[in-house]
N, C-alpha and C positions, 0 to 999 in steps of 0.2 A: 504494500500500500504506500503511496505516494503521499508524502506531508510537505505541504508548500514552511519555506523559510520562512521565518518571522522575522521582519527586517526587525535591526537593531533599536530603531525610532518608537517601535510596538513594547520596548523595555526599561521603561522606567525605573528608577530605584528609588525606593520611599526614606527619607532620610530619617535618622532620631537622632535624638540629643545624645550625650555622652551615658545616660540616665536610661536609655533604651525608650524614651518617650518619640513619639514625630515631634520635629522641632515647631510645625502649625499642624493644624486640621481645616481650616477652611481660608485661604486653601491646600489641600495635603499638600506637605511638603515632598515631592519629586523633584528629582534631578534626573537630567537625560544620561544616557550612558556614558556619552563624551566626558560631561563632568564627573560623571561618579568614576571612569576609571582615571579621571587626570585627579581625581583627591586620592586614591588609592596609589598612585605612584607618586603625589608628593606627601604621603606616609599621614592624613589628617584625618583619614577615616579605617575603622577596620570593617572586614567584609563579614555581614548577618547571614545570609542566605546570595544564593546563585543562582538566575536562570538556566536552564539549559544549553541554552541560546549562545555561539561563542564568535568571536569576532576573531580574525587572523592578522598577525602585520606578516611583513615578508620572512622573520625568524621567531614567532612567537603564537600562540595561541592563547586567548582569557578567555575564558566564563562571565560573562556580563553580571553586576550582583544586582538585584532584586532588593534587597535591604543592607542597608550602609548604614552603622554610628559615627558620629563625631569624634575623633581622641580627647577633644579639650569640651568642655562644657558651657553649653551656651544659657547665660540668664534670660529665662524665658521675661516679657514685656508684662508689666499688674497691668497695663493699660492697653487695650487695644484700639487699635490705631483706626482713624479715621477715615474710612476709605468708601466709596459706593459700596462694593460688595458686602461691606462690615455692618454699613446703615441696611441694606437688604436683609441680610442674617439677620441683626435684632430685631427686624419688623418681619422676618420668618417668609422671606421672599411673598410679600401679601400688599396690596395697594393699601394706607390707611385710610382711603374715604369710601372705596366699595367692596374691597374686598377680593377686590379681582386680581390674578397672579398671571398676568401678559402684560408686556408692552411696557416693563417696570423702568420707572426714573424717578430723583428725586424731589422734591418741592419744599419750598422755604416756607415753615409754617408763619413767621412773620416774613415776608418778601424782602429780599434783599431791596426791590426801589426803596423800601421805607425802613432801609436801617436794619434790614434782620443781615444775621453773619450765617456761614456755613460753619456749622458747630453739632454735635450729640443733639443738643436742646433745641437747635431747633430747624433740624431736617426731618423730614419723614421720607417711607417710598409711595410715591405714588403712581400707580398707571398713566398713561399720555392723554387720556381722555380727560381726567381727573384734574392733571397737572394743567391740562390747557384751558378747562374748566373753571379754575380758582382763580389763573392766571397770576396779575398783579396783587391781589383784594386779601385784606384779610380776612380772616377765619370765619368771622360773624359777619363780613360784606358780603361774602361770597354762601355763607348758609353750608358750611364745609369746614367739619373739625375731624380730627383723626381722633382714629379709634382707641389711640394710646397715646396719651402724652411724649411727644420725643423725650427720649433720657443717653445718659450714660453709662450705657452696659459693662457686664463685669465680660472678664475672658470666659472665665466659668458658666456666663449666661449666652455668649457665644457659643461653645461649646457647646452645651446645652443645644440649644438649636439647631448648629451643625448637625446632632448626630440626626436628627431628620430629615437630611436633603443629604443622602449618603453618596460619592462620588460616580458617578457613571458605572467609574472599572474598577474593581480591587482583584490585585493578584494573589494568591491563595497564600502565598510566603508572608502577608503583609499582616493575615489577619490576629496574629498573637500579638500584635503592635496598636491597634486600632479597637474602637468600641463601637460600631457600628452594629445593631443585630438585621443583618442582611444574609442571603444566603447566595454563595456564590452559583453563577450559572455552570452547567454543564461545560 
């Protein structure tokens, strides 16, 4: 039986900390193979587990790894950082004025023309219908308050949510590392 190759690109390595933790989860922390074998010969990672999968130079042969630690330990962030996808997680990929999970962007609960900053307090996500909806106007002009007050999430309330929107792929080497309860495919 004939089994087509699995390009290199198809093998990612989920990184952890020195602590055996993933250095993120949303989003998992991968590295492409290129990086995971340039740490592994500049001596910064040890190798967890191996794909099968092996790549050739003109005098050598490796085993692509599938899970890589850190040698030195990285202090994970109390704060997570402020980014679209971060404001999407705490609002659990969900519009805050209908509800609806397409079409997601964010909206200034007080409007930047009138002085509002892009901050925790006061973004939300809202759909494009919603977002074009409210437009400039605030809250009470527009007849449009979110379902949650924007706040400050912890990492652990990120987390938290994370493990709801579990990644696409998880490779079977990866799952002693990860908290997901998901069941890998065939």
């Amino acid at each position: 039986m004939y089994h087509a190759a699995i390009a290199p690109e198809a093998c990612p390595a989920l990184v952890l900390n020195a602590d055996y933790r993933p250095l993120s989860y949303y989003p998992l922390s991968l590295w492409s193979w290129q990086d995971s074998l340039k740490a592994v010969f500049l001596d910064r990672v040890n190798i967890v587990s191996e794909y099968d999968r092996v790549v050739r130079s003109p005098t050598q042969e490796f085993r692509l790894p599938s899970v890589i630690s850190l040698k030195t330990y990285v202090k994970p962030s109390r704060t997570p950082a402020f980014t679209r996808f971060n404001v999407f997680l705490r609002d659990k990929f969900m519009c805050q004025y209908c509800g609806d999970h397409e079409d997601l962007t964010f909206d200034h609960v007080l409007p930047r023309s009138k002085g509002g900053q892009t901050t925790w307090e006061n973004v939300v996500t809202a759909c494009a219908p919603c977002n074009l909806q409210k437009g400039g106007a605030m809250p009470h002009e527009a007849g449009m308050f979110p379902m949650q007050k924007p706040f400050v999430p912890s990492v652990s309330q990120l987390h938290s949510n994370g493990r709801l929107f579990p990644p696409n792929y998880l490779h079977e080497s990866w799952m002693d590392y990860l908290y997901w309860d998901t069941e890998l495919d065939p």
